[in-house]
ROLUM-893525 format. One record per residue (C-alpha): residue number from 0; x, y, z. Coordinates in steps of 0.02 Angstrom, whole numbers. Last residue first. Layout:
N
PT|NUM|X|Y|Z
...
END
This chain:
386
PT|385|-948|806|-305
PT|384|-1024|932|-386
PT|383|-1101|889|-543
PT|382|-1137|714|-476
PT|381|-1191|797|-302
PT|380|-1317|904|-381
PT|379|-1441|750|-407
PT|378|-1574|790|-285
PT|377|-1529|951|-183
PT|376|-1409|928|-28
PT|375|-1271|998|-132
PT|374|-1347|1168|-130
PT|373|-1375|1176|59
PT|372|-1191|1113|104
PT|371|-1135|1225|-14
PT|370|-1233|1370|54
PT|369|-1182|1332|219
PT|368|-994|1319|142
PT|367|-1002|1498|83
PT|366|-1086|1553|230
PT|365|-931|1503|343
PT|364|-806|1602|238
PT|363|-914|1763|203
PT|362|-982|1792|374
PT|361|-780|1838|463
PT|360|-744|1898|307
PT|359|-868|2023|275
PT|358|-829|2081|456
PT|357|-641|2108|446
PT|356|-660|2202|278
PT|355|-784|2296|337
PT|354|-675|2352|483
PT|353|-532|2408|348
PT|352|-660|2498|263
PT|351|-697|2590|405
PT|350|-846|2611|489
PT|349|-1014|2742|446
PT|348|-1133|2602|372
PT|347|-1190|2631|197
PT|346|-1136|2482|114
PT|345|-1124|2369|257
PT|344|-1269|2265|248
PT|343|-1250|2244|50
PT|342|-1047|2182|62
PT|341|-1118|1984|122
PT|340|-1231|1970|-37
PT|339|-1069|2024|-131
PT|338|-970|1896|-35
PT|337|-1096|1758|-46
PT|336|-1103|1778|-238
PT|335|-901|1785|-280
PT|334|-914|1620|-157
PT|333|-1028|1508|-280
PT|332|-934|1393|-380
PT|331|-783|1411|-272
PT|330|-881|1358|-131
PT|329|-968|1230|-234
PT|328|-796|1155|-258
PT|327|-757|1157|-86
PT|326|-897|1080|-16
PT|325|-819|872|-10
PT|324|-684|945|118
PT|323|-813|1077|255
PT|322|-910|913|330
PT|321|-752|820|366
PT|320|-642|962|425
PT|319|-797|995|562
PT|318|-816|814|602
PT|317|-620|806|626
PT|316|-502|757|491
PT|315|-337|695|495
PT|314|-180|699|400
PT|313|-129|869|444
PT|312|37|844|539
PT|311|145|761|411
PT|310|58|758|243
PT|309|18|940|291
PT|308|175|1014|334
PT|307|254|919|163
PT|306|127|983|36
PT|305|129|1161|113
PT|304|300|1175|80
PT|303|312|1105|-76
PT|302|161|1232|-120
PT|301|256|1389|-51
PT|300|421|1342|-99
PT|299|356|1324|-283
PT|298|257|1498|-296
PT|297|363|1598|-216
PT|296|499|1584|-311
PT|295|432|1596|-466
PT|294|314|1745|-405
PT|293|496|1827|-328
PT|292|582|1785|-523
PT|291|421|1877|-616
PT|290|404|2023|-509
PT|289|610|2053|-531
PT|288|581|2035|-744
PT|287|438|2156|-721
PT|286|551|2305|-633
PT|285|684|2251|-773
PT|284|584|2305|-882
PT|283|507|2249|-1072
PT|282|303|2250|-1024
PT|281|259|2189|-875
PT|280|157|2233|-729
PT|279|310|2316|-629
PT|278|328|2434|-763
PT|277|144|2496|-734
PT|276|181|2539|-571
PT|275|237|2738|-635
PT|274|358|2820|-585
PT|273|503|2687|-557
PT|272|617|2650|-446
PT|271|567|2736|-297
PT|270|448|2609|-236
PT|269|589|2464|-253
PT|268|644|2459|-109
PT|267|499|2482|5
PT|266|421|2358|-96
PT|265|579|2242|-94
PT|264|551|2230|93
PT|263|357|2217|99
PT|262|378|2053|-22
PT|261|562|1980|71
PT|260|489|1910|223
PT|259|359|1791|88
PT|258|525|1746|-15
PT|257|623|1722|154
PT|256|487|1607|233
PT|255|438|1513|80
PT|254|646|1484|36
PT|253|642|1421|213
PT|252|518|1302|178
PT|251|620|1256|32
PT|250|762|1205|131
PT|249|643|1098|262
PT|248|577|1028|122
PT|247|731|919|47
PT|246|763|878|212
PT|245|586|820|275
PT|244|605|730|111
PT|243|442|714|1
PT|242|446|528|-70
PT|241|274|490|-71
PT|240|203|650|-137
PT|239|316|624|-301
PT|238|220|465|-322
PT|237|311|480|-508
PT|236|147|460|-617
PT|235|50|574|-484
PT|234|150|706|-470
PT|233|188|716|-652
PT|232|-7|750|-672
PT|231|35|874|-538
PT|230|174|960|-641
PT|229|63|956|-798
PT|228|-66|1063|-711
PT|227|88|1145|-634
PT|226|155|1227|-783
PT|225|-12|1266|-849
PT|224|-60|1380|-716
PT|223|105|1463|-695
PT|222|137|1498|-865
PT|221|-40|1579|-868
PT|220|-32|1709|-749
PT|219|15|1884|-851
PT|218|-99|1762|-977
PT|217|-280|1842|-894
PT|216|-395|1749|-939
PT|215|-599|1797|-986
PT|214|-580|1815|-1178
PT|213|-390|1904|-1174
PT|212|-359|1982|-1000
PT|211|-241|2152|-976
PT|210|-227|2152|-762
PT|209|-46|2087|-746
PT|208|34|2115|-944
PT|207|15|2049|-1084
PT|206|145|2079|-1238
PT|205|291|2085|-1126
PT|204|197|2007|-1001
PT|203|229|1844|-1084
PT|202|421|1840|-1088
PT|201|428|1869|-915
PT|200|309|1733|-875
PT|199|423|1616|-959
PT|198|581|1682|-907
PT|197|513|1649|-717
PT|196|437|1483|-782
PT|195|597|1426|-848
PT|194|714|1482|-715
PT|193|590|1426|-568
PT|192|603|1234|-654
PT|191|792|1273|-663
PT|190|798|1279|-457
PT|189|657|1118|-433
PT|188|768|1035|-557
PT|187|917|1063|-444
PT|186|824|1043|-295
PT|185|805|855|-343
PT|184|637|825|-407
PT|183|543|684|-289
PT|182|563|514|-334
PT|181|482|347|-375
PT|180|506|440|-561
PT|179|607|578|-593
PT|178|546|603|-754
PT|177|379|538|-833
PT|176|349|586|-1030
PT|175|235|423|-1080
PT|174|263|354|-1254
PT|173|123|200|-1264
PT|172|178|146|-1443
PT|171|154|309|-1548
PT|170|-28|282|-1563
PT|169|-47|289|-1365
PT|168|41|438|-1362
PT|167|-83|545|-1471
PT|166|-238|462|-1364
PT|165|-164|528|-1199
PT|164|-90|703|-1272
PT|163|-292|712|-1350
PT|162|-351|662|-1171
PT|161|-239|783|-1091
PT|160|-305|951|-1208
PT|159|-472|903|-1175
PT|158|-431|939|-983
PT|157|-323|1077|-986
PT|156|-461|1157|-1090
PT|155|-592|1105|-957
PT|154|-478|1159|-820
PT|153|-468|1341|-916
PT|152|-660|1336|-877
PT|151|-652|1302|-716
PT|150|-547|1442|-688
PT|149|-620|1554|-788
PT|148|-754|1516|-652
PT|147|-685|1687|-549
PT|146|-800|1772|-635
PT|145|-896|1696|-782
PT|144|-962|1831|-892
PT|143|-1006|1753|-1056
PT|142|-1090|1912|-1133
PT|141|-1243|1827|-1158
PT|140|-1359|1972|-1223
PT|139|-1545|1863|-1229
PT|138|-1498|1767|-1088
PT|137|-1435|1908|-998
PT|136|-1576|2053|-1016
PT|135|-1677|1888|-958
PT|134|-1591|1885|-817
PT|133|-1627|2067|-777
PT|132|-1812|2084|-837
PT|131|-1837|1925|-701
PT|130|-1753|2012|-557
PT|129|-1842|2157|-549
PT|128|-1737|2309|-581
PT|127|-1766|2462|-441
PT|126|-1605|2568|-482
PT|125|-1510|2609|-292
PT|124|-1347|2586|-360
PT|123|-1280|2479|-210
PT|122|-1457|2388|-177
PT|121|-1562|2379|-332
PT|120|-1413|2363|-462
PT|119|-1295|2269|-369
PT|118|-1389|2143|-299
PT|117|-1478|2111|-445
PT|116|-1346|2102|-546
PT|115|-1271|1950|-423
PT|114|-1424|1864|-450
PT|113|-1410|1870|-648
PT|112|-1209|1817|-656
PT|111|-1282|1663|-536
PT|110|-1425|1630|-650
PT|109|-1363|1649|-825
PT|108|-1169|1625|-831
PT|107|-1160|1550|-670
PT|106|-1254|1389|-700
PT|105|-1170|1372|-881
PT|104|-998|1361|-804
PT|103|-1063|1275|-681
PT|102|-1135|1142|-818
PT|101|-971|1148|-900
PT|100|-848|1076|-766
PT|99|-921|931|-676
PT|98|-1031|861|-824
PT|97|-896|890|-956
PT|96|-782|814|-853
PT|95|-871|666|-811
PT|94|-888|664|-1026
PT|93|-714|671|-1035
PT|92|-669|532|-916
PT|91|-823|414|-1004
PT|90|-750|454|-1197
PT|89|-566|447|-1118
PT|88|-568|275|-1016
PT|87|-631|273|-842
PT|86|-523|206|-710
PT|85|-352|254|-818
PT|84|-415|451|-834
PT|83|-487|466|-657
PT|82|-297|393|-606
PT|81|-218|503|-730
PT|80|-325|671|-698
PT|79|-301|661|-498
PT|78|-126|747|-503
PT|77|-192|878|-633
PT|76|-309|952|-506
PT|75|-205|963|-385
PT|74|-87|1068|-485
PT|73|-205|1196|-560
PT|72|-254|1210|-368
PT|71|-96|1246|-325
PT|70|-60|1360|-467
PT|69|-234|1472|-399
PT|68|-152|1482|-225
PT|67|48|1500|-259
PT|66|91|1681|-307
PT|65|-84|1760|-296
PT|64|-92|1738|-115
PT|63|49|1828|-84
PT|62|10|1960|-199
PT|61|-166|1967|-127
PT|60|-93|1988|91
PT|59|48|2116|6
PT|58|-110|2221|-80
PT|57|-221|2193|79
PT|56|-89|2297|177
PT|55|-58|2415|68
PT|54|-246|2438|51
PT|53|-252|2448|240
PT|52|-134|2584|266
PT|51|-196|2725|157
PT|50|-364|2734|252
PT|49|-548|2738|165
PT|48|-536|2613|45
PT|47|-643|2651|-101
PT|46|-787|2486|-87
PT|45|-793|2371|-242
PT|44|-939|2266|-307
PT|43|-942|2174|-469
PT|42|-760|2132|-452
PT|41|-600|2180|-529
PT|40|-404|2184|-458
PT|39|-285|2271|-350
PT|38|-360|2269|-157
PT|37|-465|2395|-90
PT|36|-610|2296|-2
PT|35|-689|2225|-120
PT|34|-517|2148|-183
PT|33|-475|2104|13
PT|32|-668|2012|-15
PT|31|-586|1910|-149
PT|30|-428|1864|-79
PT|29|-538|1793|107
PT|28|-649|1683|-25
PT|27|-485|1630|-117
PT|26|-388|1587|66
PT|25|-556|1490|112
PT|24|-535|1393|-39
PT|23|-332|1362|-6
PT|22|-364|1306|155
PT|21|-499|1191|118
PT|20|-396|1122|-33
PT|19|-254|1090|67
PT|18|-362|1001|200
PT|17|-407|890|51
PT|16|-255|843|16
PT|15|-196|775|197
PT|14|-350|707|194
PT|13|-341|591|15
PT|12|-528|540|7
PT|11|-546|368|-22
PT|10|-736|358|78
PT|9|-618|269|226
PT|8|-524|398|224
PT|7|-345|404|143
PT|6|-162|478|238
PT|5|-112|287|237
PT|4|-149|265|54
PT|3|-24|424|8
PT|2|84|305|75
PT|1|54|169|-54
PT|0|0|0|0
END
């Protein structure tokens, strides 16, 4: 029996995994309503912060998360794509796929988009819309807006694209690309696999930089993303979560530390150093090219990190850790809705942002997985949603 087997449930949940993935949801939720709040970044319903402190603050807490969250997830996701894959067969895989991943998408472009609208409209603009003239304003005008589900939907490309590499390779007599196999990457490949993606995301905010999005993605992000899809999906081939020194990530826990110490530091050193922020975006600078080596850096001792401490001390599950790990795919499904629903109570009150901020939060994260819970309760919902 495999070791990841010893960390399973007795439903074949992975724990140590899925506690990643409830940290990581709740960290998205808690990114978001920073956003609201005066963070860098769109979303239906934004607040002017009303200090100059906190949105510095929220800026390092977004940047952080930024780094490593979203790639994590990408890389999760691709780790359980080979066994699904194997179990199922590509016409059965794909159409589970289809199921899990396009009828959200479809879900939030007319109801949820239409809801959140509503919200906004009546209550922050003061208009009085009724609900039906709005989502029908957006069936008949579909203008595809999907929030944060460009997520989802990029896994659906990731997704088709693996079952053509799978069917491909199996006509050119099984050829399977699977390095360091029944073994972690040495820090050497870790070290040149920063290189590539660093030069790689420098070379593609050159012609797109942070906050300039093509259909609903935004590339500034992209290398990242796709990088560890295929990483996890080498994860799994190599049981690279099996063989995890607590040598080998003890160093890059301390990378973590140093690259997370080092964000306010090089902000403070680097304000002066250009006039506008723009350069730090992308485009042909050396200001981008340093953005692009700290995400790099970041982003892999962050995850390897966080793969080893939990594996080691977070392998269980309470009732509360039990109920919260099957809901946090709904959660993402539905969190940019609960957050906005969550703002409307505060619009008008006389606090600071920074105190909204705190509050929104504090209801956001555990109404997001009530309304999970609720959701997934419905007949049938659970094979879209796991």
């Amino acid at each position: 029996m495999s070791k990841i087997a010893d960390h399973s449930s007795k439903s074949g949940r992975i724990l140590f995994i899925d506690n990643i993935r409830i940290l990581l949801i709740v960290l998205i939720v808690l990114h978001h309503v920073a956003v609201a709040y005066g963070g860098s970044g769109g979303w239906p319903l934004k607040e002017a912060p009303s200090d100059a402190i906190s949105p510095i603050i929220l800026f390092l807490f977004n940047a952080i998360n930024q780094s490593y969250v979203l790639s994590f997830f990408f890389l999760l996701a691709g780790y359980f794509i080979p066994r699904s894959y194997d179990k199922k067969g590509p016409i059965r895989f794909l159409t589970d796929r289809l199921i899990r991943l396009a009828i959200p998408l479809l879900f939030f472009t007319t109801l949820i988009i239409s809801v959140i609208d509503y919200l906004v409209l009546n209550f922050a603009q003061g208009r009085d819309l009724p609900f039906l003239r709005i989502m029908a304003h957006q069936i008949r005008n579909p203008s595809w807006r999907i929030g944060p589900l460009w997520f989802v939907e990029v896994l659906l490309i990731f997704t088709v694209i693996y079952v053509l590499y799978r069917l491909i390779s199996k006509l050119i007599s099984n050829y399977s690309f699977n390095p360091f196999k029944n073994g972690f990457p040495t820090n050497t490949a870790i070290i040149v696999s920063i290189m590539a993606i660093t030069l790689g995301t420098f070379l593609v905010r050159i012609w797109f930089p942070v906050g300039v999005w093509v259909h609903t993605f935004q590339l500034a992000h992209f290398v990242h993303y796709t990088f560890c899809f295929w990483l996890g999906i080498l994860a799994y081939r190599g049981k690279w979560f099996d063989s995890l020194s607590k040598s080998q990530a003890k160093v890059w826990k301390i990378v973590a530390l140093s690259t997370v110490v080092a964000l306010p530091v090089m902000m403070i050193a680097l304000s002066g150093a250009a006039e506008n922020i723009e350069v730090f975006l992308g485009g042909f600078s050396w200001q981008a090219f340093i953005v692009a080596v700290w995400e790099s850096i970041a982003a892999l001792s962050i995850i390897i990190s966080l793969l080893y401490i939990f594996q080691k001390r977070y392998n269980k599950q309470g009732s509360l850790l039990r109920w919260m790990s099957p809901n946090f795919y709904t959660v993402y499904i539905m969190h940019q809705l609960v957050i906005v629903a969550a703002m409307i109570p505060f619009l008008h009150a006389a606090m600071p942002t920074a105190l909204k901020f705190i509050f929104v939060a504090l209801i956001s994260v555990p109404a997001c997985f009530v309304v999970s819970d609720l959701i997934r309760r419905i007949p049938y919902t659970k094979r879209v949603l796991g």
